[in-house]
TORROTI-952882 format. One line per 3 residues: number of its first residue (from 1); their letters; for each residue z, y, x of C-alpha. Coordinates in Angstrom, 1 decimal, m for minus. Example, Ala and Ser with C-alpha at 12.3 -4.5 7.8 and 13.67 -1.06 7.14 Angstrom:
<atoms>
1 = as = 7.8/m4.5/12.3  7.1/m1.1/13.7
</atoms>
This chain:
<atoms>
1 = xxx = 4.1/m18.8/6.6  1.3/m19.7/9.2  1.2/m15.9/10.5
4 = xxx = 5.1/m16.1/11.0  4.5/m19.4/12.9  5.2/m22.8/10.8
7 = xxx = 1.8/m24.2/11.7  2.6/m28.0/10.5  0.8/m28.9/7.3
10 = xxx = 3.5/m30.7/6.2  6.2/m27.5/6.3  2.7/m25.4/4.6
13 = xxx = 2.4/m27.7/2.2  6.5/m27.8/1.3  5.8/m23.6/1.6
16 = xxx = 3.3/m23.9/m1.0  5.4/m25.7/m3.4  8.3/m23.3/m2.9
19 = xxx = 6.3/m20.5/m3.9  5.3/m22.1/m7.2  8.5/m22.8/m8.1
22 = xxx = 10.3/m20.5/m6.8  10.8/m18.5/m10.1  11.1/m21.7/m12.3
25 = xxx = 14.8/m20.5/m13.0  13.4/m17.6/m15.2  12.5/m20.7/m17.9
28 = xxx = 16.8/m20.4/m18.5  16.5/m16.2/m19.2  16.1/m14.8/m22.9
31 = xxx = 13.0/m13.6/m23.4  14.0/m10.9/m25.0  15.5/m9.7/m21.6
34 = xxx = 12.1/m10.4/m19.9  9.8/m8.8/m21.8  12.4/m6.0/m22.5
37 = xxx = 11.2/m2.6/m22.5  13.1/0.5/m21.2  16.2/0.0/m18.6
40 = xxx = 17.9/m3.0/m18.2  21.4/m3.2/m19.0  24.1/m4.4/m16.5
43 = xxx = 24.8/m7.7/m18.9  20.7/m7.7/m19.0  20.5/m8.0/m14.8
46 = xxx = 24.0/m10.4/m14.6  21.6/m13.0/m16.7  18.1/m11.6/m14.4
49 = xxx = 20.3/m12.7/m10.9  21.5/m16.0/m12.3  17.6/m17.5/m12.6
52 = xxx = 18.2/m18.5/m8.6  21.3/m20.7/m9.7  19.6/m21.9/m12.5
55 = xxx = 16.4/m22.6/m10.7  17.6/m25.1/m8.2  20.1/m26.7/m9.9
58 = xxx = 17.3/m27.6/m12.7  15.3/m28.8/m10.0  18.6/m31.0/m8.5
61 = xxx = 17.5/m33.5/m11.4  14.2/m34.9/m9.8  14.9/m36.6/m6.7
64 = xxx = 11.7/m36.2/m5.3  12.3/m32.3/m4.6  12.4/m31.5/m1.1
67 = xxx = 15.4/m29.5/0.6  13.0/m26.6/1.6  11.9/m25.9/m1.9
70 = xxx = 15.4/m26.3/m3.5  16.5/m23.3/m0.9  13.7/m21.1/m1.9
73 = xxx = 14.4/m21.2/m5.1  18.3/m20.4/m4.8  17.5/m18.2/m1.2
76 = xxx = 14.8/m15.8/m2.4  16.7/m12.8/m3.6  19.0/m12.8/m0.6
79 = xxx = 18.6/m10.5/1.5  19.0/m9.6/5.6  21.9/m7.2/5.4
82 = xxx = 24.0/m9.0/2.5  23.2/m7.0/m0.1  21.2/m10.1/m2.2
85 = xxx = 21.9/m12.6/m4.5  23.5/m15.2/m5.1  25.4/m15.9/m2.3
88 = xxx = 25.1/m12.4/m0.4  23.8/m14.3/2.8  22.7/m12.5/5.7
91 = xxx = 20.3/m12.6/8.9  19.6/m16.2/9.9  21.7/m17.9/7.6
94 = xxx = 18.7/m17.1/5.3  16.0/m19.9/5.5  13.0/m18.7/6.8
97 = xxx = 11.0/m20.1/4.2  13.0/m18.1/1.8  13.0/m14.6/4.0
100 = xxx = 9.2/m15.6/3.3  9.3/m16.0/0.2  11.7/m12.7/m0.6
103 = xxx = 9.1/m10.6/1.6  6.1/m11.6/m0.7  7.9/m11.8/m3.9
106 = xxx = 9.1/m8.1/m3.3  5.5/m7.2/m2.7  4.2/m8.6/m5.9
109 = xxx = 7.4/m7.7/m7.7  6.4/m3.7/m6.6  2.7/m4.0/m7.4
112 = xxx = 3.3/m5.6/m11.0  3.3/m4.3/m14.1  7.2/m4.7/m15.9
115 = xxx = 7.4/m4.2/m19.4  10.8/m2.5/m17.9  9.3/m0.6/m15.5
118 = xxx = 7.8/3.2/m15.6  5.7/3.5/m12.3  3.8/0.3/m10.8
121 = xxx = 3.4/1.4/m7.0  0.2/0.7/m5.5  m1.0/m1.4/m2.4
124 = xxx = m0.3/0.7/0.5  2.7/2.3/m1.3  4.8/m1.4/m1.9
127 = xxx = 3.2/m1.8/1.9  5.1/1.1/3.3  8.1/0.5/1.1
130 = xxx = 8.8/m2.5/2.7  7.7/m1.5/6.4  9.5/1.9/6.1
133 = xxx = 12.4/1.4/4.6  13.5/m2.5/4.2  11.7/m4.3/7.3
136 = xxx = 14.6/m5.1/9.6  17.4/m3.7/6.8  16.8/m5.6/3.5
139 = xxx = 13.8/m7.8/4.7  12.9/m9.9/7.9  10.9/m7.6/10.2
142 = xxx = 9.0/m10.2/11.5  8.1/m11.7/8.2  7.0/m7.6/6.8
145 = xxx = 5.1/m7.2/10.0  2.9/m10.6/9.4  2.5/m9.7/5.7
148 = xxx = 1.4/m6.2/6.5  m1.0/m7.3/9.4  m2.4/m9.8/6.4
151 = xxx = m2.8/m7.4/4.2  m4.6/m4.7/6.6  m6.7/m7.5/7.9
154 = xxx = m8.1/m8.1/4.2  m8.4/m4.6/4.0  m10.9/m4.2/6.9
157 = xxx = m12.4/m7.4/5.7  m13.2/m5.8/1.9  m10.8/m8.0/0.1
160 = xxx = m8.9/m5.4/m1.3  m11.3/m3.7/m4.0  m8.5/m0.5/m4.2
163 = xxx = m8.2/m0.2/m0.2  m4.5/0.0/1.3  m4.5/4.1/0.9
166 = xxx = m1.5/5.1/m1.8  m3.4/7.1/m4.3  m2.1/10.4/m5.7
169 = xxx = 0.9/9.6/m8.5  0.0/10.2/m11.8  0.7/11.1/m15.2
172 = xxx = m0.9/8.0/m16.5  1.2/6.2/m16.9  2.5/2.4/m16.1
175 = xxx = m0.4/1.1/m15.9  m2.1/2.9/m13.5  m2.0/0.2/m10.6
178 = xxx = m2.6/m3.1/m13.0  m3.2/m6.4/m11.0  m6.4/m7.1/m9.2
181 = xxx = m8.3/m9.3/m8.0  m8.0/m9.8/m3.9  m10.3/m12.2/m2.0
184 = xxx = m9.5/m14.0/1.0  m10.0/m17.2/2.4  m7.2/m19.9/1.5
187 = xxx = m5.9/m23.5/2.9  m6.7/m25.9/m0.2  m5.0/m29.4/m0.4
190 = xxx = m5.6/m31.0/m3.6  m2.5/m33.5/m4.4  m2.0/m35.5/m7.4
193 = xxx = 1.2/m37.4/m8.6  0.7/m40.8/m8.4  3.8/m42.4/m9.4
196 = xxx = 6.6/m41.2/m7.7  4.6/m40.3/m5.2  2.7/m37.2/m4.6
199 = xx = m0.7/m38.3/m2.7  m2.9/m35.5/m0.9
</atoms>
C-alpha cells in the first residue's frame, strides 16, 4: 500500500486490517470443500466465490468496521477486466485497497500449498505469472509492478532464503515449493480494544 502511494497511517492502518479480514467470509464455506482434495466441482467453487458476500455482510453487524475494510472483503476477487467476482467490477470502479489486496492475495494464493491443488509455483514463477500475463489485464499494473519491485528488493536484500529464480518443475510433487519464511523489515502499531474503541 505504501509503495503504491497511500502514505497516511491512518489509510495503512485501515490497509492492515483489510488484509486480516479479508478472507473472514471463508468461516461460512464447508470444510469439507476447503480441505477437499482433487478438483473442485462447479457446485464446490459457486460456494468458494460466495465467501466475499458472506464476508462483509458478517462484518455489517459490528458498527465499528470501517468502509475500506468492508470493500476489501467483498472487492478482493474482482478483477480489472471484469472477469472477477462478485460483482464483475472493472478498472477503477475497483477500490484501490482491494486491487491491493487481489494483487497479494493472488501471490500467496499461487505460492501455497492447496489440498486441491497439484503444482505450488514458486517465487519467481507466481512473480512472472502475474507481471506476464495478468498485470494490466486481470490485475492493476501499477499495484504488480510495486509488489514485484518489493519482492526483488528483498531478494537483493537476502530475505528471500529460495531467491526469485523459478527452479526446474519437478516430479515431486505438490509440495515442492512449501511456505517459507521471508524477512523484511515491517511498520508495527500495536492496538488494543478498549471498549468500543480501538486505541493505538
Amino acid at each position: 500500500a505504501y509503495a503504491c502511494g497511500i502514505k497516511g497511517m491512518d489509510e495503512l492502518n485501515l490497509m492492515c486490517l483489510a488484509g486480516m479480514l479479508h478472507d473472514i467470509g471463508k468461516i461460512f464455506i464447508p470444510e469439507e470443500v476447503l480441505n477437499k482434495t482433487g478438483k473442485l466441482s462447479e457446485t464446490d467453487w459457486q460456494q468458494l466465490r460466495a465467501h466475499p458476500a458472506l464476508g462483509c455482510n458478517h462484518l455489517k453487524k459490528f458498527e465499528q468496521i470501517p468502509e475500506l475494510v468492508l470493500r476489501v472483503t467483498l472487492e478482493h476477487h474482482e478483477r480489472m477486466d471484469g472477469s472477477g467476482y462478485p460483482a464483475r467490477l472493472t478498472g477503477d470502479k475497483i477500490l484501490l485497497a482491494s486491487r491491493i489486496c487481489a494483487v497479494v492475495d493472488s501471490f500467496d494464493a499461487m505460492t501455497a500449498f492447496r489440498p486441491f491443488k497439484n503444482h505450488t509455483q514458486s517465487i519467481g514463477e507466481a512473480l512472472r505469472d502475474l507481471q506476464d500475463e495478468e498485470a494490466g489485464v486481470k490485475y492493476d499494473k501499477r499495484v504488480v509492478d510495486a509488489w514485484v519491485s518489493l519482492m526483488q528488493r528483498a531478494d537483493k536484500d537476502g530475505a528471500i532464503p529460495q531467491g526469485l529464480q523459478a527452479e526446474e518443475k519437478s516430479e515431486l510433487g505438490r509440495r515442492k515449493h512449501e511456505r517459507f519464511p521471508i524477512e523484511c523489515p515491517a511498520r508495527v502499531h500495536l492496538m488494543e480494544l478498549s471498549g468500543k474503541e480501538l486505541v493505538e
